[in-house]
N, C-alpha and C positions, 0 to 999 in steps of 0.2 A: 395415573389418573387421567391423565391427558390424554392415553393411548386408547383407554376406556370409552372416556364422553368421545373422541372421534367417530368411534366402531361402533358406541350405538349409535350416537345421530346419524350414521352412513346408514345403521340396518333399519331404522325407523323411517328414512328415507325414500330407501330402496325399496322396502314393502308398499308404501304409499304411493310408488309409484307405479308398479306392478298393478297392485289394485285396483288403480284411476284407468289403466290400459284396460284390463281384465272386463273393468263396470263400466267403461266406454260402448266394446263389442258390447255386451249386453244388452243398455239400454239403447244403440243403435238396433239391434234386432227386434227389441221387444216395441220401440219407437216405428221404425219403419217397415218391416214385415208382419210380426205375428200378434202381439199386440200381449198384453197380459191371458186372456181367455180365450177361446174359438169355439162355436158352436157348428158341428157340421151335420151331415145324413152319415149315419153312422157305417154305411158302407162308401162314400165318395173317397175317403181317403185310400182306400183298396182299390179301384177300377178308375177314380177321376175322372168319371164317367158325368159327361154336361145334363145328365139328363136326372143326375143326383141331384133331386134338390131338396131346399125346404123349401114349404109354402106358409101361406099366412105370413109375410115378411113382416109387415106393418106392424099387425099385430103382437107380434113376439117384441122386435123391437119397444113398442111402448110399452110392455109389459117389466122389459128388463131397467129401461133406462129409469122404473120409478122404484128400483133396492137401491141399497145402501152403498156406500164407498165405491158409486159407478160414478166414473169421471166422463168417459163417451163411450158411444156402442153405435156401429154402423155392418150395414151389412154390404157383401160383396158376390158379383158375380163373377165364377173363373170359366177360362177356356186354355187350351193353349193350341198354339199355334204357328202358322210362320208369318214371319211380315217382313214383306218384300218393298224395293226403291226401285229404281231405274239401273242401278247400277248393283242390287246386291240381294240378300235374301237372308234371316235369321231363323231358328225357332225360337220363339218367347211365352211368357205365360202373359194372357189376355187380363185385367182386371178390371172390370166393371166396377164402378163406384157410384158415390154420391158424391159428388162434391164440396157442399159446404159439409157434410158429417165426417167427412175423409180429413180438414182440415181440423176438428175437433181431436181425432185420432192420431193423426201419425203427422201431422200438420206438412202437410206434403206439398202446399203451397207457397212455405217458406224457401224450400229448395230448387223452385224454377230459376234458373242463371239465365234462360231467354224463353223470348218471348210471354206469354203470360199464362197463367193455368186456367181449366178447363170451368169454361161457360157456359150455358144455358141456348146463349144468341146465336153460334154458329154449330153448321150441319155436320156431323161427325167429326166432333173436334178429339185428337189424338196427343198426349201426353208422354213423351217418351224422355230416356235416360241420354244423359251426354257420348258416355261410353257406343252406344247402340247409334245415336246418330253417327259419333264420328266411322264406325264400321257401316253404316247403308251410304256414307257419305248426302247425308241430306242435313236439314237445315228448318228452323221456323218457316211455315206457310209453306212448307212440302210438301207433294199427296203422299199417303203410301196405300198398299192393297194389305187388306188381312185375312188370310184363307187358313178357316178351322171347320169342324162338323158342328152341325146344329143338333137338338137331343133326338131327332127323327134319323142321322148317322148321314146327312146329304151335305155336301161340302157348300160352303160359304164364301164367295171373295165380297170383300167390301172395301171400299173406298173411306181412307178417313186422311183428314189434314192436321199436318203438326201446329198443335198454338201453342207449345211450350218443350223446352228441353229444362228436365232436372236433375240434379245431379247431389247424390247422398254419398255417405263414407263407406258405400258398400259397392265395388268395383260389380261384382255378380249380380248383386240384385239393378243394379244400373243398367248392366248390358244386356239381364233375361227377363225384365216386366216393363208393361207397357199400360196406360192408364186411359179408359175411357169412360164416357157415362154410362151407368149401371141400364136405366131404360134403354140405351141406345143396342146396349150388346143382350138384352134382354127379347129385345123381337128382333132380332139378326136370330138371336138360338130359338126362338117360338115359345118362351116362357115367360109367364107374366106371374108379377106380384110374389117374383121367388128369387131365390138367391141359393148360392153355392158352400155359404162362409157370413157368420156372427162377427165379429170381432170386440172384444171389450176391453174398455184402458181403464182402470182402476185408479181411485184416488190412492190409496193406500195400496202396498202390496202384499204386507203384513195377512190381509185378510182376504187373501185371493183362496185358501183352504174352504172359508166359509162360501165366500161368494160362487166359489165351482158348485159347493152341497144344493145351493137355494135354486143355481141356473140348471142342475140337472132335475132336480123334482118339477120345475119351469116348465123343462122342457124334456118331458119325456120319450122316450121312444131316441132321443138324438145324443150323438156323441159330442161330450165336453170335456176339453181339454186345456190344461195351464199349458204354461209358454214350453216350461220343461219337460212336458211329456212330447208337446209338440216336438221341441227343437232340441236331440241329445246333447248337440254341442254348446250350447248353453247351458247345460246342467253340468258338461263336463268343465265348462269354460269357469262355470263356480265356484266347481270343487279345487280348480285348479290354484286360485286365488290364496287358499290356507297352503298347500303345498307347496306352492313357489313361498309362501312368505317362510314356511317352515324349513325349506332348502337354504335358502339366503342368509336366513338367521343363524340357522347349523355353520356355512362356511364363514360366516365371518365369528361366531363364536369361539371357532377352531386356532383361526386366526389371533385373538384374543388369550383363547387356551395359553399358547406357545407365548405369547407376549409376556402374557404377566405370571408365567414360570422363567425368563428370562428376565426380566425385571428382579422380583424377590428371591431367586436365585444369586444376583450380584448383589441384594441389599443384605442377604445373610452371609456371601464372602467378604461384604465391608466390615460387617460386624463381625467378623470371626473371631477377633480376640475378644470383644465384649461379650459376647455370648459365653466364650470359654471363659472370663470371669465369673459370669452369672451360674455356672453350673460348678464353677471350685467352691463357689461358697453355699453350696445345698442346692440352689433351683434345679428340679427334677428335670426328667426329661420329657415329662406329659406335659409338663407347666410353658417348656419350652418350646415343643411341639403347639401346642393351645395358642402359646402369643404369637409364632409364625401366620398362624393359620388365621386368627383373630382380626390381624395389619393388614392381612390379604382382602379378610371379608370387609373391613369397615370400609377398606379404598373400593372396593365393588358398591359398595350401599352408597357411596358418595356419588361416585361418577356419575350409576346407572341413571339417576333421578335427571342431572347437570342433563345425561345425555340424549334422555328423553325428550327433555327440554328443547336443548338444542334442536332435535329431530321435528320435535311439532312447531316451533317458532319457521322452520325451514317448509316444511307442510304448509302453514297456515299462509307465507308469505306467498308461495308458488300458487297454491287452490284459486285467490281471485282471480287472475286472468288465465290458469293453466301454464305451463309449458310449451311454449310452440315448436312441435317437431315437422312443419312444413314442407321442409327441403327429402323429408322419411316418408311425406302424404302419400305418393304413390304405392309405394310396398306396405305403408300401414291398411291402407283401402283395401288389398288383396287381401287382407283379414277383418274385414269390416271393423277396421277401429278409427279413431278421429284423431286428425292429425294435430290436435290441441288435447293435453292431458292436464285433467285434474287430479293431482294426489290426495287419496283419501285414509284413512285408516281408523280401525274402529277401536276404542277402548281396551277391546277385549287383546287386542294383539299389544299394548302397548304393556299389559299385565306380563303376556307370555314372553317379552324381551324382558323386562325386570326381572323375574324368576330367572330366566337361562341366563344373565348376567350374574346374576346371584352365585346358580350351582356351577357357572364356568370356574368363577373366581376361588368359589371352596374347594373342587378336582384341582385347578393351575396350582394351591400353594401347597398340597400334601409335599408334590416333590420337594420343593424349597428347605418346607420344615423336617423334611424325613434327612436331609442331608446337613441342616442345622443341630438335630440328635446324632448324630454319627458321628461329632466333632470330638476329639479328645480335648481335657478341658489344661490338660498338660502342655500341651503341644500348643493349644491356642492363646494361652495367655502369654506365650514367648512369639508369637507371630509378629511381626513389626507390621 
């Protein structure tokens, strides 16, 4: 039994924490990149052509932000480009914002480590990532140049100054985007009153099926897309969540298998003369077979519950503050995950470890009881 409650609370564990990894990248992507929804011109994501836009910005936006389960909705302008320091030179992709509706969104404000994020009061002010500074080797209150095409196809340098470096759990998206005011990068390209990119953060996400149906009829003629059509590896990163937990569970099941055929294996050699008692005097060999199998199951019904237990008291304690993997931040960022995990697990997995504890424990004792019938009852009741 004790071998039992271990090996689930380890597998209950170890799913929750998989999954805390797993819905980290997630809502790091759908947080800082893509957002639940994206509204674009239904051919810009083919050509990423700056001169793909929508128009009516204003207007669409207030349209959208008054349905249902819309948490924020802002729109953005893309370009990309390179941007260059004194000492170095990148390609990045350009993001025109809004500022206060960017903090609604992806609250991108919260991640500046220096100096401050992007204001109103000073002249092309520039938002960049920790990553991407420490490669231009610049610093808060640096110029830099940014040279891209405008939608006419005639190249662009512009001078903009760093007022903030921020830094997310995403190593790539840190060292290839770069953040400026939406107006500003708006007559740099010669477009006004338009944008490249919708974005919408949902209250709920349950009902982001319905809200994609209401933003296409919205907005006709334009391509709308959830997070998962956007970003494959989030859809795969999903999927992947059942399968590792369904891996995990299989090899420690395994582990268990052999356990408690080892176990009731020695518990039906102890008994070997009492058993060959119980069969001299009439008990059949199904009855005998039946009560092997029986001892097996009721210690499986027992543990699995205890080990449940155990598992979610171990869950529940770790979820307040997470897990700090700090000293791992580095290599977890190359996968856009956060260096603080929360383990989570849903109901529904806590079912599918009960069952397979269940049907481990009825497969582990056929052997036992198949070698407890095989006893001669002659021979066993003279056993010392």
């Amino acid at each position: 039994m004790s071998a039992i409650v271990i090996g689930v609370a380890a597998t209950v564990f170890i799913m929750a924490f998989i999954a805390g990894q797993m819905q980290s990248f997630i809502a790091n992507t759908i947080k800082n990149e893509i957002s639940h929804i994206q509204i674009h011109h239904p051919e810009y994501k083919v050509e990423y052509d700056v001169s793909l836009t929508m128009s009516d910005i204003e207007e669409k936006l207030s349209d959208i932000s008054k349905l249902e389960n819309i948490q924020a909705v802002t729109s953005k302008t893309i370009a990309n480009g390179i941007i260059s320091s004194a000492k170095a030179s990148r390609g990045i992709m350009i993001a025109g914002i809004d500022p206060e509706e960017e903090k609604k969104l992806t609250q991108m404000n919260q991640n500046v480590i220096e100096g401050e994020y992007l204001s109103a009061e000073k002249r092309n002010p520039i938002l960049i990532g920790k990553r991407l500074a420490d490669k231009l080797k610049v610093g808060v209150r640096k110029k830099l140049v940014l040279r891209f095409q405008d939608k006419d196809g005639e190249i662009i340098d512009a001078a903009f100054r760093i007022v903030g470096i921020f830094q997310t759990s995403r190593n790539n998206f840190d060292e290839g985007t770069v953040f400026v005011r939406q107006p500003d990068l708006n007559k740099l390209l010669n477009i006004e009153d338009a944008a490249h990119k919708v974005a919408i953060l949902l209250q709920d996400e349950k009902g982001i099926a319905q809200n994609k149906e209401k933003l296409q009829r919205l907005s006709p003629g334009l391509l709308v897309e959830t997070y998962e059509e956007i970003s494959p590896e989030v859809r795969l990163f999903k999927s992947q969540i059942d399968i590792s937990a369904k891996f995990i569970m299989t090899i420690i099941m395994l582990a268990l298998f052999f356990g408690i055929i080892n176990t009731m294996l020695m518990a039906v050699l102890e008994r070997y003369r009492e058993l060959g008692m119980l069969m001299s005097v009439g008990m059949n060999k199904v009855r005998v077979f039946s009560m092997i199998v029986l001892e097996t199951f009721l210690i499986g019904l027992i543990s699995a519950p205890l080990g449940m237990l155990v598992g979610y008291i171990a869950i529940q304690l770790t979820a307040k503050n997470g897990i700090d993997l700090s000293a791992y931040s580095e290599g977890m960022s190359e996968f856009g995950m956060s260096s603080i995990v929360y383990p989570a697990l849903s109901s529904n997995a806590y079912m599918q470890v009960a069952v397979a504890v269940l049907i481990t424990t009825i497969l582990a004792s056929v052997y036992p009881a198949y070698k407890a019938i095989k006893l001669k009852p002659v021979e066993a009741i003279r056993k010392i």
